[in-house]
N, C-alpha and C positions, 0 to 999 in steps of 0.2 A: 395655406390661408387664401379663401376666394375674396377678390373682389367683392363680389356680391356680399356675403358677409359680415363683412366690415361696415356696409354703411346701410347694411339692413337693421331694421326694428327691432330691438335687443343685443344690435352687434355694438362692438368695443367701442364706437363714438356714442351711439346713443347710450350707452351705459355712463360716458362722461358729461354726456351733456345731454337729457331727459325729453327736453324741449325739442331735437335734432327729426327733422324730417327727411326722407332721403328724397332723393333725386332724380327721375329717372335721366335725365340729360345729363347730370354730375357721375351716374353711374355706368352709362355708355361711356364717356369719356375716359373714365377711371379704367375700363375691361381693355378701349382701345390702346393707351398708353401703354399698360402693361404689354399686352401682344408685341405692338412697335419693340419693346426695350428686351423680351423675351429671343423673338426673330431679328433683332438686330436691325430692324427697318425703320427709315425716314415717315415720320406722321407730321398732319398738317390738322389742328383742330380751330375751327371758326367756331368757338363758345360766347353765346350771348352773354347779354349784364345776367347776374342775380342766379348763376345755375352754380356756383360755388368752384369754378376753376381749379382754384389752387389745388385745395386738396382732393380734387380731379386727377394731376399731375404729379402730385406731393404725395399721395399713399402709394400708386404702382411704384413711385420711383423709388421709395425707403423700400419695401417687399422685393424689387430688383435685387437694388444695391446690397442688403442684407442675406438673399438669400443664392446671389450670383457671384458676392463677394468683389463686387466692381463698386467703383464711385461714380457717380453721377455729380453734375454740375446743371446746377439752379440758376439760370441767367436774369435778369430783370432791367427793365430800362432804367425806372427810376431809382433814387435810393431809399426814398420813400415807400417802396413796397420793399425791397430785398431789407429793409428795416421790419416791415409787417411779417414778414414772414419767418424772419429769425427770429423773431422777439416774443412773435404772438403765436401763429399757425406750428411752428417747429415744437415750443416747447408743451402744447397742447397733444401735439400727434406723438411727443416723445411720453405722454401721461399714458395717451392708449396704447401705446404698444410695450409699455413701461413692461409688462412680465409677459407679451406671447415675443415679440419682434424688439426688443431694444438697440436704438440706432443712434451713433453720437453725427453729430451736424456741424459745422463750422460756418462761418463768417469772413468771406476774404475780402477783403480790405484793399487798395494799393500803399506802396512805401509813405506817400505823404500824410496820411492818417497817424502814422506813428513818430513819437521822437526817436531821433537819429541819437545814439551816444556820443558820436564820435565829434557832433557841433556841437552837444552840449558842450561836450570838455572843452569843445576850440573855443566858444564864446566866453565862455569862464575864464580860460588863460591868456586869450589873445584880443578878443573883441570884446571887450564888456562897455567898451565904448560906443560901439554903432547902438546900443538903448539909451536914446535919449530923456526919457519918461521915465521917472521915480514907479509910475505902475509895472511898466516894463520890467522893471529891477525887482521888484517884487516876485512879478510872477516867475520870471526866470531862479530866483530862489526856492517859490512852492515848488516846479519843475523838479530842481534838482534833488531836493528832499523825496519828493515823491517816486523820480523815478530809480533810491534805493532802500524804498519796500517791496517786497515780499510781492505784496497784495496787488501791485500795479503793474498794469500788462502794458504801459505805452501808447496805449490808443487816446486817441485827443476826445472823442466820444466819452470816456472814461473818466476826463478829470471833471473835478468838484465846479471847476469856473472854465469862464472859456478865454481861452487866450488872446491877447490882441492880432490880429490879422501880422502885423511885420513882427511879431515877436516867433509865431508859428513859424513863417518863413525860413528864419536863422536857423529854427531849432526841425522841424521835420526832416524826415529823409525824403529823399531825393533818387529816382534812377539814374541820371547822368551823374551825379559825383559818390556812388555807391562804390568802396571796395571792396567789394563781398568778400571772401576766406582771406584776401590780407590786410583787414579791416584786424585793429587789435581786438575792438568790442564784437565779432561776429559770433563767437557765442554766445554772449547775450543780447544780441541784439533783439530789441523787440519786434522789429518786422519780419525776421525770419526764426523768434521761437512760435509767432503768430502761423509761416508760410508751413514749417517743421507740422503744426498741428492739423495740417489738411490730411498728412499719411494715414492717419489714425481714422479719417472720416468717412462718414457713407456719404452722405451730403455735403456739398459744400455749396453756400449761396452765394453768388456771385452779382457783379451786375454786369450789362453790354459792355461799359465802357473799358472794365478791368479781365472781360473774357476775349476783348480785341487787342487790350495792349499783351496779353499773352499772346495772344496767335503772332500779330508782331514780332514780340520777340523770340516764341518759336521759331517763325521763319528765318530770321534774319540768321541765327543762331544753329541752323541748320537742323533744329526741332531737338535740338538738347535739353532733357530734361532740368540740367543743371543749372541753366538760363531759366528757366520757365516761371513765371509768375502764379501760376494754378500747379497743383500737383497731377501728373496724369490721370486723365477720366478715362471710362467708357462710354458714358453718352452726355447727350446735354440736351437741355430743356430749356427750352425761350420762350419766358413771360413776355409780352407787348411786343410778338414777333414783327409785329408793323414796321420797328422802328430800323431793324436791321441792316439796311439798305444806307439809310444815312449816318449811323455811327459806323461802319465797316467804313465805308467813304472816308468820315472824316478823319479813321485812325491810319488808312494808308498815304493819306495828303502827306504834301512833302510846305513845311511853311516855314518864312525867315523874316522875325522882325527886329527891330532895332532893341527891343527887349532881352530877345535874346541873346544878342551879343555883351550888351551891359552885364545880363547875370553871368554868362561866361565869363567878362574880365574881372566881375565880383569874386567869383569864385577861385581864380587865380590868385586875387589878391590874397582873400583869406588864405592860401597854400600856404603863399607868402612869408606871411604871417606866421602859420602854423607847421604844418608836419612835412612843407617843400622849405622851411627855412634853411638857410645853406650858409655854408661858409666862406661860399662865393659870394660877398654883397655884391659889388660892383656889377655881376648876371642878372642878380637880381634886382636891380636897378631898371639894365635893360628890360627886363622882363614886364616889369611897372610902366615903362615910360611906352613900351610898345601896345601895352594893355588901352593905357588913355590915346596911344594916336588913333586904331583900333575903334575905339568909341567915339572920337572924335568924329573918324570920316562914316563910321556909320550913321551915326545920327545926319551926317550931312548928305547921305548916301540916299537914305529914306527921304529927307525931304524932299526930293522931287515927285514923292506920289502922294500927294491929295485929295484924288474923287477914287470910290470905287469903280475903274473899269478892269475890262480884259486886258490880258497880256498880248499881245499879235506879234506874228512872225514880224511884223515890218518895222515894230518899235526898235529904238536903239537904246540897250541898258546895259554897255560894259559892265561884266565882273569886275571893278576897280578895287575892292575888301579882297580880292583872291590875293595879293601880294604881302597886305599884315597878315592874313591868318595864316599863309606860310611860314612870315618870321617868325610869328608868334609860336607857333609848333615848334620850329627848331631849336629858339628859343631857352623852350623847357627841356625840348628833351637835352641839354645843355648844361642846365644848370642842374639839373638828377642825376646827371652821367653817375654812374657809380653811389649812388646813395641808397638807403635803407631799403626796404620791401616796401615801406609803405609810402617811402616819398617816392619810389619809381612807380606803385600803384595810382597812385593819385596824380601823377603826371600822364600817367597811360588815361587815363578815366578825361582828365582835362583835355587832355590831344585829342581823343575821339571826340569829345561834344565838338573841339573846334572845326575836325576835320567833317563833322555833321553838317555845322551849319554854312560850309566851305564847298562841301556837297549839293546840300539842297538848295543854294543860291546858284551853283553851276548848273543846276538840271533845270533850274526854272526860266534862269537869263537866255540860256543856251537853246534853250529847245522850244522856249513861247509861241503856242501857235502853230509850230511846224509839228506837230504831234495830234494827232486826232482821237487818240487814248485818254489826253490829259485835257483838261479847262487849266489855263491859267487869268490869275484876276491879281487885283490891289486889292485887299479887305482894310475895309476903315471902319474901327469901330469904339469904344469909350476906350478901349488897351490901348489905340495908338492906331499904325499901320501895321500889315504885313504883306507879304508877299504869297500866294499860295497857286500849288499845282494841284489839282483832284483828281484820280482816275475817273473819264466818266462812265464806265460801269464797272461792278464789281462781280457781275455773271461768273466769270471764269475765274477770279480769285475766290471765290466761296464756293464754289462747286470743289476745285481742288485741292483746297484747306480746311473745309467743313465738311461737306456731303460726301467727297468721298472717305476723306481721313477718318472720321468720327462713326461709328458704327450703327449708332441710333443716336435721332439726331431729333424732338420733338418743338413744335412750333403752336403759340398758341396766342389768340390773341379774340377780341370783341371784331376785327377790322381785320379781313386779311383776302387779296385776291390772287385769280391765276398770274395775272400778269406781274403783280409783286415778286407772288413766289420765284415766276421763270426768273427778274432779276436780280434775285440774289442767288440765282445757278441751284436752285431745286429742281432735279430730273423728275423721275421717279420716285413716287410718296403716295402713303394713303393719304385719302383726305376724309374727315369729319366733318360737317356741319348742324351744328344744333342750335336747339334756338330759346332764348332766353325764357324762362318762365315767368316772366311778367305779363299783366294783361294789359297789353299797349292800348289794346281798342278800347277798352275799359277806363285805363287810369292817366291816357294821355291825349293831347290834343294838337295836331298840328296845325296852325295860324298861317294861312298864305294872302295877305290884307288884298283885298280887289285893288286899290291902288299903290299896289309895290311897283317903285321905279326901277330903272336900270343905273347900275351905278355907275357907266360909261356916261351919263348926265350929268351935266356940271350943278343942276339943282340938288343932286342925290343926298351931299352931306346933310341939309338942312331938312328933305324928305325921311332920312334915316330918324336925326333926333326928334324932331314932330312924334314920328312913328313912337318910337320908345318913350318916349314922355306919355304918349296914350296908353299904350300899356302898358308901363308902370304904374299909373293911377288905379289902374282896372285892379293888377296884382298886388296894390299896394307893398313896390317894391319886390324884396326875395328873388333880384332878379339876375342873372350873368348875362352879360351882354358882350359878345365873341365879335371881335373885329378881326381883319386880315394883315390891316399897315397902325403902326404907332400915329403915323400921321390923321386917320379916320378917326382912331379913337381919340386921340387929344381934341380935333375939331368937335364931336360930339360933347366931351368933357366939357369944352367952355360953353355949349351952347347950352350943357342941363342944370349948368352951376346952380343957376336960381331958383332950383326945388329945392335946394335945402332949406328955404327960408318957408317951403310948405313940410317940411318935418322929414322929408328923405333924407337915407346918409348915402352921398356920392362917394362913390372909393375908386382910385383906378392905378393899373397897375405900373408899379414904380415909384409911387407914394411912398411906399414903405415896403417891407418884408411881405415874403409869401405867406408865412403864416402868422404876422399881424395882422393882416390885411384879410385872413381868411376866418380871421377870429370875428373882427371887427363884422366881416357879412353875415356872420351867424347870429350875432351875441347883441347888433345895431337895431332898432326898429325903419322898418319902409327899406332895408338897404340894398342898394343897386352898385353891382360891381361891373366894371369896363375892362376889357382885358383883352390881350391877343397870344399867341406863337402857344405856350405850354399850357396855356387855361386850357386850350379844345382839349387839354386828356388832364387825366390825374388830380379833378377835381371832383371831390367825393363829399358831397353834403344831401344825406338824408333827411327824410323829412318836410315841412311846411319851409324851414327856410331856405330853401332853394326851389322855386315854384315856376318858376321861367326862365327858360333859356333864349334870346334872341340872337340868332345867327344875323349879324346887320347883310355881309354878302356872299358868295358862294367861296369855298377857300380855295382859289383856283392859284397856284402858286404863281411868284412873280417874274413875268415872264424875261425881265430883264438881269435877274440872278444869273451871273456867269455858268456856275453847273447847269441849271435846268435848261438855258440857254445852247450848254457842248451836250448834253442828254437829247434834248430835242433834237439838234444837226446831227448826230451821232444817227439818231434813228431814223433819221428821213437817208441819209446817203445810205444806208438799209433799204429804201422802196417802203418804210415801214409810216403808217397815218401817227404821228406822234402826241396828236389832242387825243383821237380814242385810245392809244395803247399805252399813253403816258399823264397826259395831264388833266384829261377826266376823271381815269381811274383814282390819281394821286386825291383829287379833288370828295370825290365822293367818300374814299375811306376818312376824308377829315371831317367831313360835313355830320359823316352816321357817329364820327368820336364826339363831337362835338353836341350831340342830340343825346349821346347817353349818357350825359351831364346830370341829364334832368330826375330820370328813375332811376332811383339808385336801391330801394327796397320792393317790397310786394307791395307796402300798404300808398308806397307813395303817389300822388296826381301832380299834374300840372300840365305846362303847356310851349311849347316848341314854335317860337316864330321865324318864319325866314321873310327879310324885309326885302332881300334879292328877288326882281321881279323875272330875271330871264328862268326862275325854276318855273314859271308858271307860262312864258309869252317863248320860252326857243326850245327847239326838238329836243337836245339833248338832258332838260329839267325830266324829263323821263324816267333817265340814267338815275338823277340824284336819289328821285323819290322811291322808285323802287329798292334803292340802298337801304332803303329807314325802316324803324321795325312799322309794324300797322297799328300807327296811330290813327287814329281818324280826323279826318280833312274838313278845316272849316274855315270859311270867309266872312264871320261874323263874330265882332269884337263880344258880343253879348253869351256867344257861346262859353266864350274863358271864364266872361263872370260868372255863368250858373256853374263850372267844372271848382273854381275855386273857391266860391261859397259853399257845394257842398262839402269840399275837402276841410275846409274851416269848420265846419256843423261837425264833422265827423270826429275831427281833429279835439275840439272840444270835450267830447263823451267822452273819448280815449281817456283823456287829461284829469275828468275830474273820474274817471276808473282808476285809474292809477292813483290819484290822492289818496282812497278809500280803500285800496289795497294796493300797499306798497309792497313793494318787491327787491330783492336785491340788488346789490351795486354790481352792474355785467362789463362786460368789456367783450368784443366784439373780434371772430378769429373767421376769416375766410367765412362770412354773411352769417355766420352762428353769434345769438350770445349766449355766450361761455359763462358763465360766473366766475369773481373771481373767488 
């Protein structure tokens, strides 16, 4: 079966979906993946917006897997796509190959998506008291009903209502208190009749976050399959390859907050209580009372860090908790001496978290500073504190866990450079570059105001909302407005308040939910949304209601963040220039994420402001511009209004064509709509 084929003019997608035009950029990518996954070689593909990705990556990889007899693993940042893809793209591409290529696909998940049996029972028999809430008690009843049918797989996605946030907690599973084979309920458990269904698959969708805590605990585990979160691949495919860099980071950090020692001596307690209950009270007494000294001095432990800084070799922050989590280990293993399988498993499971977080407080106290590998910091954030160590690079753990181990190994993303690539330890790789099929010069406009300030200006906040207040009147609204810091955007916030009394809806993020908040900008008339950190990606609104993007200033990371902070001195005690190899590039692939906000179909216009004056007044605004697709450049507010009056005129015709012939209800698969 060719490539070509398949997404030619009478082939099996056009055949499902009549309306399908091919590609030639979707179709170069689709020939190069396959080759990569054929010859077993590392590909690197830079695909613009709107040339249909996925199933770029999604058809070589099902004709692989099926015809190579290998599984392939489908990675994605968000969940929100590895949701689109299973839901929508999967069961559409499983329609066309339904009688040449028939391929089953799976869904993996981590443990805390699914209910744990083994808490349901404990909570039933021992803790029916920590639910305070008559709702609580309810739900915990539908729970138990439901989870003995037939028809119910355990996944929290699955039930009818959603459960209260601390009612999920008691009842999800859990890695750390997991007894896998001397677990009574391991044959039925729902996370592993779920992990069991991967053997079967050609595909398996995954996202970054659950394809690292596998590598994880591969390693740790000495790449036993038996540990393994994912079932063995032969290759793997990374949607939003961008982001790689920073979840690898954050799944090898080593962190310890006063949280987690709480849920630890939680969790002992419930043993307690349940399947470490013993005949020995009196140990278990001790056990208790060591539990709260334990939380006691940790909580007293953490208080003395209150500002986010770094950790330094010269600080002084005795291990003082290293002496309860000793006792507290010997403790149990004390009071299991000689008990069941499954109270000795669940003391082994409780000894290892403690000797975890007994660990990763020894590596952080101990070695602060004096390590040039690691960043150590205080992180303060709505959780509380923690304590965290970071590698600051991950070059040589990814080269040696990914790029060599994995055999083909595919990277793709809108946003992706050389120098990204080299750190996440990419050798040797093809590389593709294509380029979006939109007509940027055509249906977009980039806005650089003749008087954009520097936002090193202490005027700048109140130059920024001026600025946006003008163009919002011009857009009438339809607008995202991409800040860097919480603190810019809220300053903005209070100073735009007073449009709403001329018929704008102001929305800004943290008000409410992501996608309250994203309904509300679609569904609101004049509506202007403020947003920073995950708006610059994975906001997808076609059409007239998203008509403006205003980038307030360049997204140059913060230079006072402890990583970027050991990443920068990292790469200078290298001789290496760390603005051009690090924090321009970092900057520019946010700046061009944040621009392809705006086009998100063929038909769509608008317009692209950057209210950052240094892209137009310092050498390196160069850099930025030449990043962005070729919009065309213009310094006059009057330009946007003739671009979006005529998108409005045009927009109209569409509108009342459509009244006059209606069409079906579609639904929308990798830029196709699909009917349903």
């Amino acid at each position: 079966m060719r490539i070509e084929d398949i997404f030619a003019a009478g082939g099996p997608i056009a055949k499902h979906h009549p309306a399908y035009e091919a590609r030639r950029q979707q179709v170069n990518m689709a020939s190069a993946v396959a080759t990569a996954l054929s010859l077993k070689r590392h590909l690197v593909v830079q695909a613009g917006t709107g040339l249909g990705k996925t199933f770029g990556y999604l058809i070589p990889a099902i004709i692989h897997a099926r015809t190579a007899k290998k599984r392939i693993v489908v990675s994605t940042k968000t969940l929100n796509l590895q949701d689109q893809i299973f839901k929508k793209d999967i069961p559409f591409l499983q329609q066309v190959f339904s009688a040449s290529l028939p391929f089953v696909a799976v869904l993996a998940k981590g443990r805390s998506n699914y209910i744990c049996r083994r808490k349901m029972e404990h909570i039933r028999t021992f803790d029916r008291g920590l639910l305070t809430q008559e709702s609580q008690v309810k739900e915990l009843r539908e729970l138990q009903q439901l989870q003995n049918t037939k028809e119910f797989n355990g996944d929290r996605e699955s039930l009818p209502f959603h459960p209260a946030a601390d009612l999920w907690q008691h009842v999800c599973g859990e890695g750390e208190n997991c007894l896998r084979r001397a677990c009574t309920y391991f044959a039925d458990c729902f996370y592993y009749i779920a992990r069991r269904s991967q053997a079967q698959a050609d595909i398996v969708v995954a996202n970054h976050a659950l394809f690292f805590a596998d590598l994880a605990v591969r390693k740790d585990a000495g790449f036993l399959q038996e540990q393994a979160v994912l079932e063995d691949y032969e290759a793997v495919v990374f949607d939003e390859a961008h982001n790689l860099e920073d979840v690898a980071t954050d799944f090898f950090s080593r962190r310890v907050s006063p949280g987690d020692i709480r849920r630890a001596a939680a969790a002992i307690n419930a043993g307690l209580r349940g399947a470490m209950l013993s005949d020995n009270a009196q140990m278990g007494r001790i056990v208790e009372a060591i539990c709260q000294k334990l939380v006691r001095e940790g909580d007293f432990f953490f208080a003395q860090f209150e500002k986010p800084v770094r950790l330094l070799a010269t600080d002084k922050y005795p291990h003082v908790l290293k002496i309860h989590l000793v006792e507290l280990i010997q403790a149990l293993a004390e009071l299991t001496a000689g008990g069941s399988e499954q109270q000795t498993a669940l003391a082994t499971q409780l000894c290892q978290r403690l000797m975890r977080i007994d660990d990763n407080l020894e590596f952080i106290l101990e070695r602060r500073g004096g390590d040039e590998e690691f960043a150590y910091w205080v992180e303060v954030s709505e959780e509380g504190v923690a304590l965290v160590a970071a590698p600051v690079s991950m070059e040589e753990d990814l080269r040696e866990h990914i790029f060599t181990r994995i055999p083909a190994v595919v990277l793709t993303s809108a946003t992706l450079s050389s120098i990204l690539l080299r750190r996440v330890g990419l050798g040797k790789c093809d590389l593709l570059r294509l380029d979006s099929p939109f007509d940027y010069a055509k249906n977009a406009l980039l806005y650089l105001p003749k008087d954009a300030s520097d936002p090193r200006e202490e005027t700048f906040d109140a130059y920024a909302a001026m600025k946006i207040q003008e163009i919002v009147r011009v857009t009438r609204g339809r607008a995202l407005v991409l800040f860097t810091s919480f603190r810019s955007m809220q300053a903005a916030y209070e100073r735009l308040a007073s449009m709403e009394s001329d018929g704008f809806t102001l929305l800004m993020q943290g008000s409410a939910s992501r996608s309250t908040l994203m309904h509300r900008f679609t569904t609101s008339p004049q509506a202007v949304l403020l947003a920073v950190a995950s708006y610059w990606e994975g906001v997808d609104v076609p059409g007239e209601a998203l008509s403006c993007v205003i980038l307030v200033r360049l997204p140059f990371g913060v230079p006072t963040e402890p990583i970027t902070q050991a990443r920068i001195e990292h790469m200078q005690r290298k001789g290496e220039d760390a603005f051009s190899a690090y924090s321009l590039p970092q900057a520019t692939l946010k700046l061009k994420q944040g621009f392809g906000r705006l086009i998100r179909t063929a038909e769509d216009k608008g317009v692209v402001a950057i209210l950052d004056g240094r892209v137009q007044n310092k050498s390196y605004g160069r850099a930025f511009l030449k990043e962005l697709p070729p919009a065309r450049i213009t310094h006059a507010l009057d330009d946007v209004k003739e671009l979006l009056f005529s998108y409005a005129a045009i927009h109209r015709e569409r509108s009342v064509g459509n009244n006059e012939d209606e069409t079906s209800c579609c639904s929308h698969v990798d830029g196709l709509s699909v009917p349903r």
